[in-house]
N, C-alpha and C positions, 0 to 999 in steps of 0.2 A: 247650163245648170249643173251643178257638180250633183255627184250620184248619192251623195249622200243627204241630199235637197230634197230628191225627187218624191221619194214617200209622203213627207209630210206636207210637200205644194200639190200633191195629187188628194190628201186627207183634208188641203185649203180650199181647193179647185169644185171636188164633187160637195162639200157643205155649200158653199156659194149658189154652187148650182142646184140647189135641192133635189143631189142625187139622179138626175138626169144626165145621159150618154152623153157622155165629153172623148172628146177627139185630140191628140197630141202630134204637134208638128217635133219630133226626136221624143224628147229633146235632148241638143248636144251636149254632151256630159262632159267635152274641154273644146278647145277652139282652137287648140294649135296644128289641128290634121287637114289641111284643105286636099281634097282630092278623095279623101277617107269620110270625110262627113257622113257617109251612108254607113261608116260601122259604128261611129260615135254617135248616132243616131239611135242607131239599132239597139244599144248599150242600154242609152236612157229611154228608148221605146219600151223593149223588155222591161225594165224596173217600173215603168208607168204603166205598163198593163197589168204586168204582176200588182201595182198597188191602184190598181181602180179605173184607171182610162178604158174607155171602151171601143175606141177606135184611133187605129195611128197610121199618121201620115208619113208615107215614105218620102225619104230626102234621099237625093242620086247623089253618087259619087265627084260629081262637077257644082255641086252648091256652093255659092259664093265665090264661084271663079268664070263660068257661061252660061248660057242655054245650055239645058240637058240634051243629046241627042238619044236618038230610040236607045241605044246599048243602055245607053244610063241611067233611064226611066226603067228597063227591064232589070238591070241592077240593085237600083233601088227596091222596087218594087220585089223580087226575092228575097233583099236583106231584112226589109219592113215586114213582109208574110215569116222570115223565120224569128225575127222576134215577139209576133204578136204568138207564134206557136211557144216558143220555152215560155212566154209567159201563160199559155192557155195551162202549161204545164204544171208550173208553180204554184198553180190556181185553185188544180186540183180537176178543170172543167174534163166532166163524163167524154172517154173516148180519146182525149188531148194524147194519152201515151199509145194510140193501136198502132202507127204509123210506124213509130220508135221500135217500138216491140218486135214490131213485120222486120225494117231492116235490120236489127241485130241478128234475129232467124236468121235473117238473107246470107248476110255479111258471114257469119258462123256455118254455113251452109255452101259458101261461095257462090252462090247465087245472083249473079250479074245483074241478070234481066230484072226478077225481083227489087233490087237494090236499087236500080235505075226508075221501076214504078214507083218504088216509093218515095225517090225523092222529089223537093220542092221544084228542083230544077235539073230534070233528067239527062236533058240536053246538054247542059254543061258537063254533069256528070260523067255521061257516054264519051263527049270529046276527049276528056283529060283522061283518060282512064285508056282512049284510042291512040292515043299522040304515044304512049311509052306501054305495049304490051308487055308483060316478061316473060321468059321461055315458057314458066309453069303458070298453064292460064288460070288457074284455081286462084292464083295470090294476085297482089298488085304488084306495080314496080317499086313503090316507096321500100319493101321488108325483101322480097323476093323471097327466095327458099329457108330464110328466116322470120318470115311469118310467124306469130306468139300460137294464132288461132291453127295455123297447120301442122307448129308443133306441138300442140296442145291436144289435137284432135284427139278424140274418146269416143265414148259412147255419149256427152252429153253433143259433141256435135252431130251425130249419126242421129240423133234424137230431133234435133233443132232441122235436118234436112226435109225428114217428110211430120213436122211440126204441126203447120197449118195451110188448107186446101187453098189454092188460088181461088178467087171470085172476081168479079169484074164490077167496075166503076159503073153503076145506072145512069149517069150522066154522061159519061163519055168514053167508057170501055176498056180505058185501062186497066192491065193488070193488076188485081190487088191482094196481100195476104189479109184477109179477116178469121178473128177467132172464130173457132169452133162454134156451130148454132149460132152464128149472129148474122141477120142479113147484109147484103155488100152493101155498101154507104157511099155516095157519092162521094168524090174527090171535097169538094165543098163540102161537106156533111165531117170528114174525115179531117181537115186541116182549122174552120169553121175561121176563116181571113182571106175572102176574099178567091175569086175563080184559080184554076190550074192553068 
């Protein structure tokens, strides 16, 4: 379904349905990417939850070509969780940006560990980040000692370091940054699509 469909087959979809939780498989928003289907997916996920779907179904990167094996079910399933999140974002839904928020800190803070809590898929995170360290452990390798945020650094990043107090995941104890007076929120509670 091209992306400029999707709004008003999602404004067809939930009148049909009188407004009851509807579930979308993508949808894929062109067909010429086999092996990517999981971002063409993700493309028109994001626009269908941003306009009304209430549950989406991850498609793996091997759609239309095999059997998924596990890689590509765990593929899917992180590209399907980060669209249903920009769309929780778009949304407007309470708490959709804390996460956002925590890694900018992080990132601005150079704050590894943090950066890796917060994201969807840490794991991957940690790898790619392990594979090319650069001299100055503070930056990545992508910018090295041309880094925008190292040389930018002020007082608003000296600010962003000791920003907001760690708390921990109730559910399963990961690190997490939450605002100031708010209790720690579960992983689930925090991303609201589905387990970590």
């Amino acid at each position: 379904m091209p992306m400029h469909q999707v709004a008003e087959n999602m404004r067809i979809q939930k009148s049909l349905c009188g407004g009851a939780p509807f579930y979308v498989l993508g949808p894929i928003v062109t067909d010429i990417a086999p092996g990517y289907d999981h971002i063409t997916s993700a493309i028109g996920g994001a626009l269908a939850a941003w306009h009304g779907a209430d549950f989406l179904c991850y498609v793996t990167p091997s759609e239309h070509l095999r059997l998924p094996d596990i890689e590509d079910v765990r593929v899917g399933v992180i590209t399907a969780r980060i669209a249903a999140h920009a769309a929780d974002i778009a949304r407007g839904t309470p708490g959709a940006m804390e996460m956002d928020n925590a890694m900018a800190d992080a990132r601005a803070a150079f704050d590894w560990e943090t950066q890796y809590s917060c994201s969807l898929d840490p794991v991957t995170a940690r790898k790619f980040r392990n594979e090319a360290l650069p001299e100055d452990g503070d930056v990545c390798s992508m910018c090295g000692h041309l880094c925008a945020l190292k040389q930018a650094e002020g007082p608003w990043v000296r600010t962003a370091k000791r920003a907001r107090p760690s708390s921990r995941c109730r559910r399963c104890s990961r690190g997490m940054k939450a605002p100031r007076g708010t209790p720690p929120l579960s992983c689930r509670q925090r991303t609201r699509r589905g387990p970590t």
